[in-house]
C-alpha positions in Angstrom: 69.0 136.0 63.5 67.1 132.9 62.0 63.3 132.4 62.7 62.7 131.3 66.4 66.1 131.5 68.2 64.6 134.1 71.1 65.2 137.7 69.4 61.7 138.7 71.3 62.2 136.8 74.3 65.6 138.7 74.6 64.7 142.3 74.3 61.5 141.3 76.7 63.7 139.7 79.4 66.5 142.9 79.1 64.3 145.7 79.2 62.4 143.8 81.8 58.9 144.1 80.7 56.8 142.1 77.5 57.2 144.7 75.2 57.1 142.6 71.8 55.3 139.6 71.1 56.4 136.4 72.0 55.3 133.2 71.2 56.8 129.0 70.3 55.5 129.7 66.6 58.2 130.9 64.1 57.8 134.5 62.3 55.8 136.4 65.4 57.5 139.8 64.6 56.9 140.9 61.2 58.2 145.0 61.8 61.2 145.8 63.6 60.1 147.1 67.0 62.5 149.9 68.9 62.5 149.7 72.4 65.0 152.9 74.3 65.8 152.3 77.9 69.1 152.6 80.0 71.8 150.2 81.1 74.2 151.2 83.5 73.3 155.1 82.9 74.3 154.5 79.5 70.9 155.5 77.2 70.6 152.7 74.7 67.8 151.6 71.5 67.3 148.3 71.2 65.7 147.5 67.8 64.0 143.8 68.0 63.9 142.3 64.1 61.8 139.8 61.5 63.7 136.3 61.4 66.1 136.1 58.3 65.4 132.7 56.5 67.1 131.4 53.3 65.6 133.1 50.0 64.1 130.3 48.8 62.3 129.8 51.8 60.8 133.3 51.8 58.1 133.0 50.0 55.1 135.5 51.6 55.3 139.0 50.4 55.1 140.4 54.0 58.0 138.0 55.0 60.5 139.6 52.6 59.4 142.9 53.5 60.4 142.0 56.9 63.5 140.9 55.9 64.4 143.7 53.6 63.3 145.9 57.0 66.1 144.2 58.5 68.9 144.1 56.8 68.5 148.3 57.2 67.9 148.0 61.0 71.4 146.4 60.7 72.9 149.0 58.1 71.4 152.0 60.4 72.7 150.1 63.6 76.6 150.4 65.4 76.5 147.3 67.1 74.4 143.9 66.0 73.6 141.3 67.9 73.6 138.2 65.8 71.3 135.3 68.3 71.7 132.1 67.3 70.3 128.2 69.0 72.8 126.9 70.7 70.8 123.8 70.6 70.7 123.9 66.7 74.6 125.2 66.4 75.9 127.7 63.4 74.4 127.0 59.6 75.0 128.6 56.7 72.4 131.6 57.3 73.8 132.7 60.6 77.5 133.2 58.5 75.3 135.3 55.8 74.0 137.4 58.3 77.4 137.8 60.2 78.8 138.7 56.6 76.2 141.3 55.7 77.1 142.8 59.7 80.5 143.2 58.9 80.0 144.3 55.1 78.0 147.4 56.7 80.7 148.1 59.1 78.9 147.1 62.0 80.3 146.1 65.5 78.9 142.5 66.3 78.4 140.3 69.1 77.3 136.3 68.7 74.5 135.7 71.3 74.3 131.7 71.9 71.1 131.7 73.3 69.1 128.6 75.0 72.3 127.0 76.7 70.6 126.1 79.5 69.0 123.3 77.0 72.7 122.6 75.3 74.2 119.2 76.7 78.0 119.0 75.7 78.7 123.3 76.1 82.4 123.0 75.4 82.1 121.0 72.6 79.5 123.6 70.9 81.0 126.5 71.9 84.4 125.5 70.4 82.5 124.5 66.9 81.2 128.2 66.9 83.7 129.7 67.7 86.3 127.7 65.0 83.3 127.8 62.5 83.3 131.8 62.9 87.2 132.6 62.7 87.2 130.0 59.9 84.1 131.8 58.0 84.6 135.8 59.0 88.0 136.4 58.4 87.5 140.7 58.1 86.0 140.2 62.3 88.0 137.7 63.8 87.9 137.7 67.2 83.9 138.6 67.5 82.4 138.1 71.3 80.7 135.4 72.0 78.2 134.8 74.9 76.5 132.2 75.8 72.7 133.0 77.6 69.1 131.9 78.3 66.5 134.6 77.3 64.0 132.6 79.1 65.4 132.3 82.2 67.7 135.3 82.3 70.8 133.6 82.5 73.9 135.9 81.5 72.2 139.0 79.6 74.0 141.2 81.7 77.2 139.9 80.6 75.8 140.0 76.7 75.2 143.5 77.2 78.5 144.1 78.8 79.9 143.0 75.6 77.9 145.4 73.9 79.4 148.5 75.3 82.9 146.8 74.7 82.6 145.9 71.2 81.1 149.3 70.4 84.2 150.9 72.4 86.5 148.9 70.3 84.6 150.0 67.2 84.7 153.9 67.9 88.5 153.1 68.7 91.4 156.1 67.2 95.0 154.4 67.3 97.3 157.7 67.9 99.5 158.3 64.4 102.8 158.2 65.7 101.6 154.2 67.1 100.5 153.3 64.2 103.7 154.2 62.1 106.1 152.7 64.7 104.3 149.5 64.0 103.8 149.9 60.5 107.5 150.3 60.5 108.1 146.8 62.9 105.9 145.0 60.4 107.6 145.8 57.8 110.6 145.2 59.1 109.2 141.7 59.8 107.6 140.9 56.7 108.1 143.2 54.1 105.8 143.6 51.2 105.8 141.5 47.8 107.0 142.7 44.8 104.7 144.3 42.7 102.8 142.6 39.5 105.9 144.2 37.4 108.5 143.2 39.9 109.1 146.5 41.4 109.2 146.9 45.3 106.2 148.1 47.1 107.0 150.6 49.7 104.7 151.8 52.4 105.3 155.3 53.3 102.8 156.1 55.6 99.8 155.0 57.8 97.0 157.0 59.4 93.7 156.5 60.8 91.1 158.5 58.6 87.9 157.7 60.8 86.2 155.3 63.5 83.1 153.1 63.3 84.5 151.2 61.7 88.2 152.0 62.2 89.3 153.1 58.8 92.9 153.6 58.0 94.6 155.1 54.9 98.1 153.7 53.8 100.4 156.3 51.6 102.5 153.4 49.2 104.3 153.8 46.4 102.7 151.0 43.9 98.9 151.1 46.2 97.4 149.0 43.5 99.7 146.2 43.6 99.2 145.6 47.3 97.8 142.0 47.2 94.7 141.0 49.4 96.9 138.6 51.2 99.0 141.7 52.5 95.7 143.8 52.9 95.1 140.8 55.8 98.2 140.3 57.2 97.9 144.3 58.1 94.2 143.9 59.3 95.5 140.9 61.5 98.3 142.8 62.5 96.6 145.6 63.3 93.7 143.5 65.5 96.1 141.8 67.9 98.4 145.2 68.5 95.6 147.8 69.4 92.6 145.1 70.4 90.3 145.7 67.6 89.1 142.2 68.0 85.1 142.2 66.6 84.8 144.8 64.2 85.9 145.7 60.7 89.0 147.0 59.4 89.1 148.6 56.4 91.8 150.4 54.4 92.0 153.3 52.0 95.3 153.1 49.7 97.0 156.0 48.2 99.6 156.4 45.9 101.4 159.5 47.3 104.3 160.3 49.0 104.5 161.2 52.9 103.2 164.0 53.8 105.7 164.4 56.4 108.4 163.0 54.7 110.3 166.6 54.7 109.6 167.9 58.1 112.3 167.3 60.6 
């Protein structure tokens, strides 16, 4: 997250003890810190990070070291926790760091903190969560939870989330599901026609790995498959088997089903 929206004062108040600096004065934690405990018998590494300003603003040496340290705490990590001021609302830097997440194929949870200090909650809440659908259209559906580092005030149910989301993100959707509605779907909404006005057929679907869930389509013109279809899938896909907050990505082949002559 951004400079000074309670990183520290989070991983302090969930591990229970002042293991990282805190303090009211912007940029405190220059290093990334890890910090292992356990939650709920579950073993877990917390990795506390240097505030992510806007380039131009970065303008000590140490700072962008800190932030280069970052952004591979977030490539090296399976679920990121993105903790934003719910006093302040979502800016444009929050959305860059929610994009790198889900370029890196990371699981992600929005942390609101300081909502004890946030006066109309329904109204904010809604604005995030529109501005986030609106902005990260490859994780819709990310969790969001409102809390309080300070006072304590719904971390459990943040880290909750965490397992969740990182249970969705290690997620393998059984072939045979996936083909059934691969075949609905088309059924429903076929493909386009291709760039030379040929039919697009989609022969097969299966899922090649997890974290994130990766899935390889067998088609008959794979290259011609616009975006817009590529989303419709991923959207598809999402809402069936509750992949809500992570990735989806795709591998297309142009090859024939494997299975095609087995009876």
């Amino acid at each position: 997250g951004r400079p000074n929206v309670g990183k520290s004062t989070l991983v302090n108040r969930l591990v229970g003890d002042d293991r990282v600096l805190t303090g009211p004065e912007p940029g405190i934690t220059r290093d990334a810190i890890a910090v292992d405990w356990i939650y709920k018998n579950r073993p877990i590494r917390l990795v506390d990070t240097a505030g992510v300003r806007k380039r131009p603003k970065v303008i000590d040496a140490v700072e962008k070291l800190s932030v280069g340290e970052t952004f591979e705490t977030i490539k090296m990590a399976e679920v990121v926790v993105l903790v934003i001021d719910g006093t302040v609302g979502l800016d444009k830097q929050d959305l860059t760091i929610a994009r790198h997440v889900a370029d890196e194929g990371r699981a992600l949870v929005v942390a609101i903190n300081k909502w004890d200090a946030v006066e109309d909650r329904q109204k904010v809440q809604k604005a995030i969560a529109e501005r986030l659908d609106e902005s990260l259209a490859q994780v819709k559906g990310v969790p969001l939870v409102t809390i309080s580092a300070a006072t304590g005030q719904r971390c459990e149910a943040l880290l909750d989330a965490v397992l969740k989301v990182h249970k969705t993100w290690d997620t393998r959707v059984p072939t045979g599901a996936l083909n059934r509605w691969l075949e609905a779907l088309i059924a429903h909404h076929p493909p386009p026609l291709s760039i030379h006005k040929q039919p697009i057929k989609l022969r097969y679907m299966t899922q090649a790995k997890t974290r994130p869930p990766t899935f390889v389509i067998f088609s008959s013109r794979a290259g011609d498959l616009p975006e817009s279809y590529m989303r419709y899938l991923a959207n598809g896909l999402r809402e069936t088997f509750k992949l809500a907050g992570v990735p989806i990505r795709f591998l297309l082949r142009a090859q024939k089903n494997p299975y095609a002559d087995r009876k």
